[in-house]
N, C-alpha and C positions, 0 to 999 in steps of 0.2 A: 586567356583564361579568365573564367570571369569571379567575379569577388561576392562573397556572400555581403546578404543585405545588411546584417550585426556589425561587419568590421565595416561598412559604410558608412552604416550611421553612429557608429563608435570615433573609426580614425579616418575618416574620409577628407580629402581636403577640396574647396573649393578651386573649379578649372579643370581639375582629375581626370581624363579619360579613361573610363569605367566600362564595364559589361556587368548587367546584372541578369540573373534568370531568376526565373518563377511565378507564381500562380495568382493570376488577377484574381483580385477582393472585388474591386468599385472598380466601375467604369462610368463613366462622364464625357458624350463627344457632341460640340456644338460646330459652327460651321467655322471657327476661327482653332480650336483647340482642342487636344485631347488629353483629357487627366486618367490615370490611372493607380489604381493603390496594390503594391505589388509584394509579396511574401514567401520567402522561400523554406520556410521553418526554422530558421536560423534565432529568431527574437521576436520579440511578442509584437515589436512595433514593426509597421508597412514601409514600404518606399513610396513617395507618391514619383509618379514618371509622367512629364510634361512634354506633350508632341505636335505636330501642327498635323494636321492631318492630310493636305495637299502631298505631305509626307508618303503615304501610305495610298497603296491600290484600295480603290475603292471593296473591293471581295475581299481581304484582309479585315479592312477595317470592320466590316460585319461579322468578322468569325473572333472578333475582341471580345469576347464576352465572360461573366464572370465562369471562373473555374479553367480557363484556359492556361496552358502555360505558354509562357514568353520569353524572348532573350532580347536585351533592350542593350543599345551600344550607345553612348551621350557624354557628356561631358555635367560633371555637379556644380550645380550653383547655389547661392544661398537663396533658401524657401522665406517666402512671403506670410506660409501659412503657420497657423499655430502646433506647437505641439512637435516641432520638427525641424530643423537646425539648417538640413539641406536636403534639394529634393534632384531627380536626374533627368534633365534634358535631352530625350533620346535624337537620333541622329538617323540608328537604325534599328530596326524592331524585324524579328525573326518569329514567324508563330512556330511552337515545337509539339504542341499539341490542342486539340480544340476541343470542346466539350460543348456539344446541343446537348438541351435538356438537362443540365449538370442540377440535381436535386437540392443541394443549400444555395441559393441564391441568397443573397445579401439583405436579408430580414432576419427577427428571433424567430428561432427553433427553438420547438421544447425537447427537453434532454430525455424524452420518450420515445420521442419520433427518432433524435439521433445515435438512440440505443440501436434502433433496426439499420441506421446505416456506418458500422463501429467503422467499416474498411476506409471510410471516407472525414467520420469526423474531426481525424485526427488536421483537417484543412481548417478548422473554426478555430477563432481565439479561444473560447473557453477551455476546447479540449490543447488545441498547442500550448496552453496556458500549463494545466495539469500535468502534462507529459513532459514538458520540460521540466517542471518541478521533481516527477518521479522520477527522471535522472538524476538530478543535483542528490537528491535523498541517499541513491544508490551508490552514487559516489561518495560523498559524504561517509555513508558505513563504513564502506572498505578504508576510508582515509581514516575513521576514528579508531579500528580496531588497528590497521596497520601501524599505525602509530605508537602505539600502546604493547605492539612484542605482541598480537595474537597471529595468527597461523590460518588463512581461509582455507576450510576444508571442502571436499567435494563431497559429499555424500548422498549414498544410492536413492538413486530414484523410484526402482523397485526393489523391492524388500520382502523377507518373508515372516517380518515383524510388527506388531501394532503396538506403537509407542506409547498410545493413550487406551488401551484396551476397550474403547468403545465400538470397536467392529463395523465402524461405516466405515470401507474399503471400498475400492474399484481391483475388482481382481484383474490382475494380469495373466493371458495364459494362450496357447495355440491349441489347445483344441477344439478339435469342430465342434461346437456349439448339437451339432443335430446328431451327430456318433460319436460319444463322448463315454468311454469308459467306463466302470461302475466296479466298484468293489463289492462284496458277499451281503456286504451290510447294504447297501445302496448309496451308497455316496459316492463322491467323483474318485476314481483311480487316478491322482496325480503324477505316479510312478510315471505316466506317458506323456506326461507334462514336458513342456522346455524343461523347466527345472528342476522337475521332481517330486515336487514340490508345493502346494497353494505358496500362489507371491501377489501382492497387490502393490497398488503406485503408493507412496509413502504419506502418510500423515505426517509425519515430523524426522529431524533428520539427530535429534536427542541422543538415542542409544548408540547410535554410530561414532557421533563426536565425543562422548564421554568416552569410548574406548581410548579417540586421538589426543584427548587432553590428558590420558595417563601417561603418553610417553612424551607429548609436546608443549604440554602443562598450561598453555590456552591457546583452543583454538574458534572458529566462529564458522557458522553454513550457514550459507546466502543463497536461498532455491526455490526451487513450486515446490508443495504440499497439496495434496488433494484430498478430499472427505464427501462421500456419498451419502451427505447429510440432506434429505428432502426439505432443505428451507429456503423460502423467497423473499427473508427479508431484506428487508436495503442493506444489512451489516454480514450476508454469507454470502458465501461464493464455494465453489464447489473445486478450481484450483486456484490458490493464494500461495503471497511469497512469502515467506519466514526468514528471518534473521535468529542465529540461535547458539549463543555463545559459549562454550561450560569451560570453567576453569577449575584448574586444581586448587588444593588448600583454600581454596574460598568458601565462606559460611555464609546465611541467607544475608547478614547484615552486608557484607561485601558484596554480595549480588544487586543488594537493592540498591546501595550507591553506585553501582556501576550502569543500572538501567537508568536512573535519574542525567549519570553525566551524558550517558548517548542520546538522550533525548534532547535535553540542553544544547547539546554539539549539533545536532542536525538544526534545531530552530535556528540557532544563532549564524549557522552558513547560510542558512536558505535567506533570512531575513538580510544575511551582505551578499547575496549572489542573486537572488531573484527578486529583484525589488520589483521589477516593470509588470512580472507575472503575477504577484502577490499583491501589489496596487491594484491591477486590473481585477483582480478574483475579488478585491476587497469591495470596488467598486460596485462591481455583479451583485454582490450580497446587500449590499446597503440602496439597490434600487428594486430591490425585491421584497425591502422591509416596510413592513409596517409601523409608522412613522406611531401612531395612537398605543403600539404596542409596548409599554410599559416592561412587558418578563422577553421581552425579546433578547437576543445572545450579544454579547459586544461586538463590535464589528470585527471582522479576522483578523486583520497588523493588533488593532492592540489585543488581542484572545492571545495571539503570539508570543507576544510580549510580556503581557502578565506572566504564561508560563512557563516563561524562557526565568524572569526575574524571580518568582515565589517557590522556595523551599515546599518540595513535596509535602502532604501531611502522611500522617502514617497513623495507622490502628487495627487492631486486630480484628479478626472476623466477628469474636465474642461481643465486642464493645460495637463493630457495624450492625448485628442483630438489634441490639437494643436501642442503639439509637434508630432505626429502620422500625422500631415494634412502637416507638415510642412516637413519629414521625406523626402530622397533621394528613398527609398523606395516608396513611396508614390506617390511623384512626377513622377518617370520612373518606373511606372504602376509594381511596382513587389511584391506586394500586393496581395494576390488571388479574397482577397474584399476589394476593394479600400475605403479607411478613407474618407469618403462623409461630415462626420460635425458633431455638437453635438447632441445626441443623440441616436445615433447608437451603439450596441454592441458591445462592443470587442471582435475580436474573437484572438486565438490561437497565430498566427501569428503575432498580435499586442499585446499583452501579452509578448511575448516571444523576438520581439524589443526592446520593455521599458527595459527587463533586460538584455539583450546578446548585446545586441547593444549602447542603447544610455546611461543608466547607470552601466550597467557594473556589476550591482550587486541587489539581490534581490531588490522587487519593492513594496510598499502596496502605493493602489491605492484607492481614499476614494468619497463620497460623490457623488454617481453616481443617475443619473436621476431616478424620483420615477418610471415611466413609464416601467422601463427594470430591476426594479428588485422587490423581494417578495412585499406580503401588509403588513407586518409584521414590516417592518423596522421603523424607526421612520422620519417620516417628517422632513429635515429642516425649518428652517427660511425662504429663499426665496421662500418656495411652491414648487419646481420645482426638488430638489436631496433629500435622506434619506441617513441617517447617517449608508452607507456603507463601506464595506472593502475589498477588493480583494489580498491574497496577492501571488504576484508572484516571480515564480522559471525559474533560466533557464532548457531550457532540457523539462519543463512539461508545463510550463505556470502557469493559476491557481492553487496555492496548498490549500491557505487556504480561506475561503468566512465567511465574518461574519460581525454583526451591532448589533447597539444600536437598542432594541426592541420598538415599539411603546409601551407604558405605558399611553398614553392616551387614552380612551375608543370612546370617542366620534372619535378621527382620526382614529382608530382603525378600527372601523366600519364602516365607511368612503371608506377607503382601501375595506374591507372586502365585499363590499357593489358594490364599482367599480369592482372588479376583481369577480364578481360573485360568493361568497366563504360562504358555509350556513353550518347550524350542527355542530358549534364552540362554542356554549352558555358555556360550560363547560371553556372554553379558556376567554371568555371574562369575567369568572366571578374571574380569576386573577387582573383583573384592577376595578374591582366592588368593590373588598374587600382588601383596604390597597394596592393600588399599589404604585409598585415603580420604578424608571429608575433600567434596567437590560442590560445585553448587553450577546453575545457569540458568538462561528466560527463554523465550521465543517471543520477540515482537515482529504482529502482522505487520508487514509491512504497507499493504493495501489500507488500510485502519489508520495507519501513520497517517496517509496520501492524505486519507476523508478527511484530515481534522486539521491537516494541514492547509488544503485549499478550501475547508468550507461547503465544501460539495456532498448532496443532502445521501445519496445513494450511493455504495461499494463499487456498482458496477461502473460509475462513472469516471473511476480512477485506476483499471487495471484496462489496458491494451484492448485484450479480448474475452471476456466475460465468459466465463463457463458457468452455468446455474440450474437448476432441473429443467429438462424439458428444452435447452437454449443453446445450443453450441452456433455461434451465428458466422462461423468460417473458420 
């Protein structure tokens, strides 16, 4: 049985009669020796395997080539070379599969080129780098909420709900497309529908879980989301993962400590569990910087660090307006959409001020106009903001969005009523029966990754990118 390369170069002892498998990086064969750097996804760091080549059929040895897999049987000794404790002395080498033509040969790629080949680049350190970190992350969740008495819920994938009433959906449905039903008026007769029904793939899985947090008083969904939003910047994607926690008896100030600690919790595991992948990411960034660049971003470990160590800042949308109206930016038009007054959306750009710029460090942002956000949220006092939460990262902008739920029925409906929002009776009869003040967020999870490892593009930290126009397998 052979031993992954991690617990090799973790607990391996020298003299060890080993088997190791996996996938040549570097190959190096002169007439005395042959080195090989070998990785089987296990840890960021390679094996190096040390063979003589007299060893080996000469047709063998020409089918070593990078992207091959191997099975190497040797004994460990202690390495010579730097960076490496011990390395394995093969004895006997099995090829188990070969690769001509294998397209990442052992030079940089640009993360354009390995967008078109996603099925494969998960074989480069950058991306094995990434991906093992969006493990650790995912883990990490389930271990913060578990810990804490919440509840992971499942919630539907399809739905006949739109959470954020913005109507970018992906409808789900089995009718033929080309003999598709019609009612009197001309729309679609869903009655022949699977379900009955119009149903789409879910933007959020919110409504569902505040029903589970009335009888299980906290729970959390961890899932894809998808949105038919036509945008191609590096921060959308078309399906993303949501984490999305509602609790009972919790008000917006209890929400926002509670997004604060999960964020904290995740830095501070990844920083003790992925040092080798986070060194390396660190590395990649700071040979990509511009050394003369003066506004350039701190290198990632300490970006980290700082965030893991400084107290969120907090301020309300009202006091974000003004400072954003009042901003040098602002002023000398370098804004792409210029801060007009209250009321207007934040975009990106102004997100990403508040915390790179004026404060310096993560930002939650509260109490923003009822008009620019869900019906869902709960009304303030003045009529005029809901007891919202936005909280911001540098590097991504919004990572986390979350509020005190309306728990009154009558404003509920209200809301529900303005914003044109029908087929919710099941939703409303949470506040019919024993309501209560609830509150909760949804943080992208993909969002987390980008700012996590420093990686400039969205797409370059989910699996398989889905985005207009790209479903690449």
């Amino acid at each position: 049985m052979h031993t992954k390369i991690k617990e090799l170069l973790q607990f391996g002892t020298v003299g060890a009669q080993v088997e190791a498998k996996g996938w040549i990086r570097t190959k190096r064969i002169n007439k005395q020796v042959i080195f090989l750097t070998l990785n089987d996804g296990s840890c960021q760091q390679h094996l190096q395997v040390v063979m003589t080549p007299s060893d080996l059929p000469k047709a063998l040895l020409n089918q070593l080539a990078t992207g091959a897999s191997i099975a190497v049987s040797g004994s460990l000794v202690a390495s010579q070379g730097a960076n490496q404790s011990i390395e394995l002395h093969g004895h006997q080498l099995t090829l188990l599969g070969n690769a001509p033509d294998y397209p990442l040969q052992p030079k940089a790629h640009s993360l354009e080129f390995l967008r078109s080949l996603v099925h494969l680049r998960f074989r480069t350190n950058t991306f094995g780098a990434v991906f093992r970190i969006r493990h650790a992350i995912s883990y990490a969740i389930h271990h913060f909420f578990h810990e804490r008495g919440f509840f992971y819920l499942h919630t539907p994938i399809i739905t006949a709900a739109d959470a954020e009433g913005a109507g970018e959906l992906f409808r789900v449905t089995s009718l033929d497309p080309m003999h598709t039903a019609k009612n009197l008026d001309g729309n679609i007769d869903f009655k022949e529908d699977f379900f009955s029904k119009a149903t789409n793939l879910t933007v959020s899985g919110q409504l569902a879980a505040e029903t589970a947090a009335m009888g299980l008083g906290a729970v959390y969904t961890f899932g894809p989301t998808f949105r038919a939003e036509n945008s191609n910047t590096t921060r959308h994607l078309a399906e993303f993962w949501m984490v999305e926690p509602e609790v009972a008896f919790n008000n917006l100030d209890d929400t926002i400590a509670l997004a604060e600690a999960l964020l904290k919790f995740l830095l501070a595991y990844l920083l003790k569990t992925c040092p080798a992948e986070l060194e390396f990411l660190n590395q990649r960034l700071l040979s990509h910087r511009n050394k003369e660049d003066k506004t350039a971003p701190m290198p990632l470990l300490e970006r980290l660090n700082f965030v893991l160590e400084q107290p969120f800042a907090r301020i309300t949308y009202t006091e974000a307006i003004a400072i954003l109206i009042d901003s040098e930016s602002n002023k000398h038009g370098k804004f792409a959409y210029p801060v007009t007054g209250w009321g207007m959306d934040l975009q990106s750009e102004h997100e990403r001020y508040l915390v790179e710029h004026h404060f310096k460090r993560p930002v939650v942002v509260t109490d923003y106009p009822k008009a620019i956000k869900a019906f869902y949220m709960r009304q303030n006092d003045d009529g005029k903001t809901v007891a919202a939460m936005d909280l911001l990262f540098p590097g991504v902008g919004e990572i986390i969005g979350g509020s005190q739920r309306e728990e009154r029925i009558d404003y509920l409906q209200a809301a529900m009523q303005s914003n044109e929002i029908q087929d919710l009776d099941w939703y409303l009869d949470t506040r019919r029966f024993g309501t209560i003040p609830h509150s909760g967020f949804g943080l992208g999870l993909d969002r987390f990754v980008l700012f996590v490892t420093g990686m400039e593009n969205i797409r370059d930290v989910i699996p398989f990118p889905r985005t207009p126009g790209h479903v690449p397998c």
